[in-house]
C-alpha positions as CSV (number, residue, x, y, z in Angstrom):
1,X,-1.7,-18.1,15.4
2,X,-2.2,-21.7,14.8
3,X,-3.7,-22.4,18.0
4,X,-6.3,-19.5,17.5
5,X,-7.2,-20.9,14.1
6,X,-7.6,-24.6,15.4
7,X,-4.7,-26.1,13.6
8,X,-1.5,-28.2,15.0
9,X,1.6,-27.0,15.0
10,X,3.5,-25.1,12.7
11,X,6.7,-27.1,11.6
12,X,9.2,-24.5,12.3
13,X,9.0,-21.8,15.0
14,X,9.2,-18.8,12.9
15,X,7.5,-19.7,9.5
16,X,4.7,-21.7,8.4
17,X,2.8,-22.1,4.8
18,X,-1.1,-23.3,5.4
19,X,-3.7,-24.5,2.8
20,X,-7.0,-22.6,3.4
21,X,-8.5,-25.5,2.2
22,X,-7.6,-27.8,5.6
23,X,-8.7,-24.5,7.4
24,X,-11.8,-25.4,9.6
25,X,-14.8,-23.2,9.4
26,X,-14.6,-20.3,11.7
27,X,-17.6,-19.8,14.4
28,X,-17.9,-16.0,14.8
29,X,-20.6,-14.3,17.3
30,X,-19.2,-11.0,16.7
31,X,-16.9,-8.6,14.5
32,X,-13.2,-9.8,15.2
33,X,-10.3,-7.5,15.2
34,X,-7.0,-9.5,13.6
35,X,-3.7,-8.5,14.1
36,X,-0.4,-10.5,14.3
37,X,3.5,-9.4,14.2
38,X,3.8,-11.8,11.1
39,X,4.4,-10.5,7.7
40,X,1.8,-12.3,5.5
41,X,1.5,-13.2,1.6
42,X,-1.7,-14.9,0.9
43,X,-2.9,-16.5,-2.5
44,X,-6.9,-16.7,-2.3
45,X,-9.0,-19.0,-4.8
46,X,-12.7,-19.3,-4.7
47,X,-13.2,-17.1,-1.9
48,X,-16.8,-16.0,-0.6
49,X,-15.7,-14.0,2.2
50,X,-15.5,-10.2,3.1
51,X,-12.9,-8.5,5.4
52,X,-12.6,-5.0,6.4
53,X,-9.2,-3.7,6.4
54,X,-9.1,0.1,7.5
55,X,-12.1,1.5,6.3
56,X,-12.8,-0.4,3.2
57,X,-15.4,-3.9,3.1
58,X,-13.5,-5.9,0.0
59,X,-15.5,-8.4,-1.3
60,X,-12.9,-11.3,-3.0
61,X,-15.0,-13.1,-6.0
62,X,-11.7,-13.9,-7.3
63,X,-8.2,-15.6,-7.0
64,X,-6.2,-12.7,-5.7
65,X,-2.6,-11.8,-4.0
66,X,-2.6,-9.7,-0.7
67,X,0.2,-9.0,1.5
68,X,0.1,-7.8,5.0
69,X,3.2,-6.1,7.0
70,X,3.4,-7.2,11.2
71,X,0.8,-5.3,13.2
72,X,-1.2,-4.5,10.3
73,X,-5.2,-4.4,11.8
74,X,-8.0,-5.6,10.1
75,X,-11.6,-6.8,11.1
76,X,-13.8,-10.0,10.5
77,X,-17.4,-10.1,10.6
78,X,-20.0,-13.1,11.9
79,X,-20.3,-15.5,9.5
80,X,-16.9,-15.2,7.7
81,X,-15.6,-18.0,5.6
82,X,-12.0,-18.7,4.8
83,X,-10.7,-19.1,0.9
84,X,-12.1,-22.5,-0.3
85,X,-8.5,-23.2,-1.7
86,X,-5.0,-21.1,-1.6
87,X,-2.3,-20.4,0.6
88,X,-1.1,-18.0,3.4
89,X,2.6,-17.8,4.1
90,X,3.2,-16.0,7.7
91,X,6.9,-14.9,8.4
92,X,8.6,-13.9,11.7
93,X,10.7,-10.6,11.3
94,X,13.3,-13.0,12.6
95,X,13.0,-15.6,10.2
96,X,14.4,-13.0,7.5
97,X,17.2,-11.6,9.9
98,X,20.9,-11.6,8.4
99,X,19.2,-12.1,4.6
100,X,19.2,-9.5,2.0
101,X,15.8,-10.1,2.5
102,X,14.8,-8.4,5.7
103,X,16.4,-4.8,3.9
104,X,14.9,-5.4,0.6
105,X,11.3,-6.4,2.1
106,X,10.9,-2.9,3.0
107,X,11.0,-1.7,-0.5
108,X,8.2,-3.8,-1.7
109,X,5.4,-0.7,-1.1
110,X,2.8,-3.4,-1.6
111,X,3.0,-4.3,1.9
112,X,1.3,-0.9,2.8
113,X,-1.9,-1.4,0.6
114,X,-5.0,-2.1,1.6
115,X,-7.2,-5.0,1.0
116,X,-8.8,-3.3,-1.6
117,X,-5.6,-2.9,-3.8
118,X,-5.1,-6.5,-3.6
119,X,-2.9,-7.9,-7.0
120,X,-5.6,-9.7,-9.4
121,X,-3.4,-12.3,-11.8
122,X,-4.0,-13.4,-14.8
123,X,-4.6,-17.3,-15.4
124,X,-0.4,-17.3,-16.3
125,X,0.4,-14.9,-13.5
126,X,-1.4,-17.4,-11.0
127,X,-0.6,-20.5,-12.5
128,X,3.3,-19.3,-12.1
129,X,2.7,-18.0,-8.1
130,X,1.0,-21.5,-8.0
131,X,4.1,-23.6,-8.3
132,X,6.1,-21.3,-6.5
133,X,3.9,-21.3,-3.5
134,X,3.9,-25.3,-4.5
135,X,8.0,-25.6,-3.6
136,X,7.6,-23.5,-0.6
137,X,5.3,-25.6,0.8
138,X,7.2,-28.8,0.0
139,X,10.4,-27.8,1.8
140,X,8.3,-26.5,4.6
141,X,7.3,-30.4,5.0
142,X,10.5,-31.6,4.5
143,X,12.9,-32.0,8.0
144,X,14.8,-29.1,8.7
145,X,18.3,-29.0,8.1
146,X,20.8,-26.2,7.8
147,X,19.9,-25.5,4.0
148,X,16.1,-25.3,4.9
149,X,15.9,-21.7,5.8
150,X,18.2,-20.3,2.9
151,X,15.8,-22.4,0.2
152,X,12.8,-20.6,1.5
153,X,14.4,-17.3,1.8
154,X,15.1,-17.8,-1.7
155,X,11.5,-19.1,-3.1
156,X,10.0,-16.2,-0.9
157,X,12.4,-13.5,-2.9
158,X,11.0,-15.0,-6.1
159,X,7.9,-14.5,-5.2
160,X,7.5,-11.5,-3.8
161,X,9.4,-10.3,-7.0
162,X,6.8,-11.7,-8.9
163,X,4.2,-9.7,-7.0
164,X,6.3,-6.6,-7.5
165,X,6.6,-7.7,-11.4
166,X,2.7,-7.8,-11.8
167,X,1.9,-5.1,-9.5
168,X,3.8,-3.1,-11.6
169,X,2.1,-4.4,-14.8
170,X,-1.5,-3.8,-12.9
171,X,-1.2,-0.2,-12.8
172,X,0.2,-0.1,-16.7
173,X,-2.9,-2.4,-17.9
174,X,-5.3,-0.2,-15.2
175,X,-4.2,3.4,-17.0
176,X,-7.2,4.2,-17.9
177,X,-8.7,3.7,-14.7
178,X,-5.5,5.3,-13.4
179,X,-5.9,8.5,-15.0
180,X,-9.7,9.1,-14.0
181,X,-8.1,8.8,-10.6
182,X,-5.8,11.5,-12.2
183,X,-8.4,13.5,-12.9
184,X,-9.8,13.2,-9.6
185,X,-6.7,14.2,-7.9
186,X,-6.3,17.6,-9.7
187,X,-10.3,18.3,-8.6
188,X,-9.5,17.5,-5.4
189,X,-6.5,19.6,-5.2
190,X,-8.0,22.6,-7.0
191,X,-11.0,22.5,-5.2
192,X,-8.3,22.6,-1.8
193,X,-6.5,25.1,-2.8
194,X,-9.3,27.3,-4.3
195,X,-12.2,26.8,-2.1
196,X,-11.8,25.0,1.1
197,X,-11.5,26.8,4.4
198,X,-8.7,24.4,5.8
199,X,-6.1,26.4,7.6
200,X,-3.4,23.2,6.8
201,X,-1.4,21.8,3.7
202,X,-3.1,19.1,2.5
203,X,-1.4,15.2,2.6
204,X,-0.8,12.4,0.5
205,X,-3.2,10.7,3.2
206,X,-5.9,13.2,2.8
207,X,-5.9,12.9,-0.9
208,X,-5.8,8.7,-0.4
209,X,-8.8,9.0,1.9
210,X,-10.9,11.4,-0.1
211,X,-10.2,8.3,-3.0
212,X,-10.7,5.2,-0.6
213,X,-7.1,4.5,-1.7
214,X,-3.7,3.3,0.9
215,X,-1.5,6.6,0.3
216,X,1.0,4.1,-0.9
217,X,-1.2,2.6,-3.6
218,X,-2.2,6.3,-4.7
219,X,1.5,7.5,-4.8
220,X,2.7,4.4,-7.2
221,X,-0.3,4.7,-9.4
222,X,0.5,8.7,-9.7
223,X,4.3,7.6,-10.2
224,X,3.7,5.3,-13.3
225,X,1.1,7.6,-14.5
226,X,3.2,10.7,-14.4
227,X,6.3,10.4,-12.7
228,X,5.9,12.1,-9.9
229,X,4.4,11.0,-6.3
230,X,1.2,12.3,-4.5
231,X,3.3,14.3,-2.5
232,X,5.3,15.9,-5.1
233,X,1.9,16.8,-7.3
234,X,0.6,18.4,-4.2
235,X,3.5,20.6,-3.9
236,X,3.2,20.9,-7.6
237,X,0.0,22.6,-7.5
238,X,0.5,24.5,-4.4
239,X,3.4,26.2,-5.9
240,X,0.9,27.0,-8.7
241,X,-1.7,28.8,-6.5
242,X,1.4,30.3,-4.7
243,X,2.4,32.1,-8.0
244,X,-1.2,32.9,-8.5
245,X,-1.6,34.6,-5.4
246,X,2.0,36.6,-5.4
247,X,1.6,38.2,-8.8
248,X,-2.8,39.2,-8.5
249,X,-2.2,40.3,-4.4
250,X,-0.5,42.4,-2.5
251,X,-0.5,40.0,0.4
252,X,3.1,39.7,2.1
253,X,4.9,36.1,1.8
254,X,3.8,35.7,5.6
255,X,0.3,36.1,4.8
256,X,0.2,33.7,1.7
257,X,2.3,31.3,3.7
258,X,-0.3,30.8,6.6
259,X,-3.3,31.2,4.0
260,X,-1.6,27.9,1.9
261,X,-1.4,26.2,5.4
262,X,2.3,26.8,6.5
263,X,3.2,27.0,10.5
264,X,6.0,28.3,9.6
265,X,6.5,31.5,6.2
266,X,9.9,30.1,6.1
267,X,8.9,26.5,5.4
268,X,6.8,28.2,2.4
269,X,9.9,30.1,1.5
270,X,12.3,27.2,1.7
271,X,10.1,25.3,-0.5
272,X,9.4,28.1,-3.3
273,X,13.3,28.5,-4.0
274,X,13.3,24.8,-4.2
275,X,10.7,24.5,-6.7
276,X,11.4,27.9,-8.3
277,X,15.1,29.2,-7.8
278,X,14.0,32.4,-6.6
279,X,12.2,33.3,-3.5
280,X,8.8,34.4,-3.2
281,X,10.1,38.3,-3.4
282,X,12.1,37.9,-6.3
283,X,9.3,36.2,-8.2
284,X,6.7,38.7,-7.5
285,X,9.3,41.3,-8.1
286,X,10.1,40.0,-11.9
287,X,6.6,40.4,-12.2
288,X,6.4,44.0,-11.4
């Protein structure tokens, strides 16, 4: 990675922390696919530049945290600029092996959003990720010794708890945003399970694409908003229509299963007692 950037060496084999400002400028004569089997935390300042990542152009006109899981793919365009000051931190699975670290990585759902979902601070937020970015990079100069991988595993926790701590915050200070999205998510579903032709349940990743959103992002902001994920909403309302349609049809539990988009009426059957208690029979029987 080094190499391809134009950069010496990185000081240890599985780890490296980088100022974007002693990045040199990047000559480009055509859109670049990026990929890398790092996991990468980035801190950008005074950035001009615009990345596609998925199907989203994000434009970053301010300091901002983003955080990319290994084989992640995202796309550069000619006449791309790097940050003019910040820091990327790229990490080797490896590095993290036999630390608490590698598990609890895993949790942090932030590593599946999208550029666009990147974590905005607030001048205290940055100033705090600032130093801690500041005594990562200082031991990374330092001479290895046998306490030099523990100290960074241990400035890298911080920080990544920090960036759980504030995403978390982001989607409290965003509710109102959050529950226009909300919104949107109950129009899209009704309009799903009311009007559309599709012969298939719909998914947390059709929802997130209809909103330009990472399903993870759109599941944690439905989660703070209302306690429940994307998924469970959609089998929320799908159980709703399913009660519609048993108690105003005579259509057998089959037929409703494979009109709701079930391969299977025993999947839809196995779900309604889940949700309900009582199968599909015995509900439209205490109707009757």
């Amino acid at each position: 990675m080094h190499k391809v950037v134009g950069i010496a060496k990185p000081k240890h084999p599985m780890f490296s922390i980088l100022r974007f400002e002693n990045f040199p400028k990047p000559e480009l004569t055509h859109r670049t696919k990026l990929i890398s089997d790092f996991y990468q935390i980035t801190l950008k300042k005074e950035c001009p530049c615009k990345m596609q990542y998925g199907q989203t152009v994000f434009d970053f006109d301010e300091g901002v945290i983003s955080c990319f899981a290994p084989k992640q793919v995202s796309f550069v365009d000619q006449g791309f600029a790097f940050a003019k000051a910040g820091w990327i931190i790229s990490i080797h699975p490896d590095f993290l092996r036999s630390f608490p670290l590698s598990r609890k990585i895993n949790t942090f759902g932030f590593f599946d959003y999208e550029i666009n979902e990147a974590l905005i601070l607030s001048e205290d937020e940055q100033k705090s990720m600032e130093t801690i970015f500041e005594q990562i990079e200082k031991e990374y100069l330092l001479p290895i010794d046998k306490f030099s991988q523990d100290v960074m595993i241990s400035a890298l926790d911080l920080l990544l708890t920090h960036c759980n701590r504030y995403y978390n915050r982001q989607f409290i200070t965003r509710k109102v945003q959050n529950s226009e999205l909300l919104n949107k998510v109950e129009s899209l579903l009704n309009h799903y399970f009311h009007h559309s032709d599709e012969e298939k349940l719909p998914t947390p990743a059709f929802l997130a694409s209809e909103l330009n959103l990472s399903p993870k992002y759109l599941s944690d902001c439905l989660k703070e908003l209302t306690g429940r994920t994307a998924q469970q909403l959609i089998h929320d309302k799908l159980i709703e229509k399913a009660k519609e349609v048993l108690t105003t049809t005579e259509l057998s539990v089959s037929e409703i299963a494979y009109q709701l988009g079930f391969g299977f009426p025993q999947s839809f059957s196995k779900l309604f007692r889940q949700k309900t208690n009582q199968t599909p029979l015995e509900f439209r029987k205490s109707f009757n």
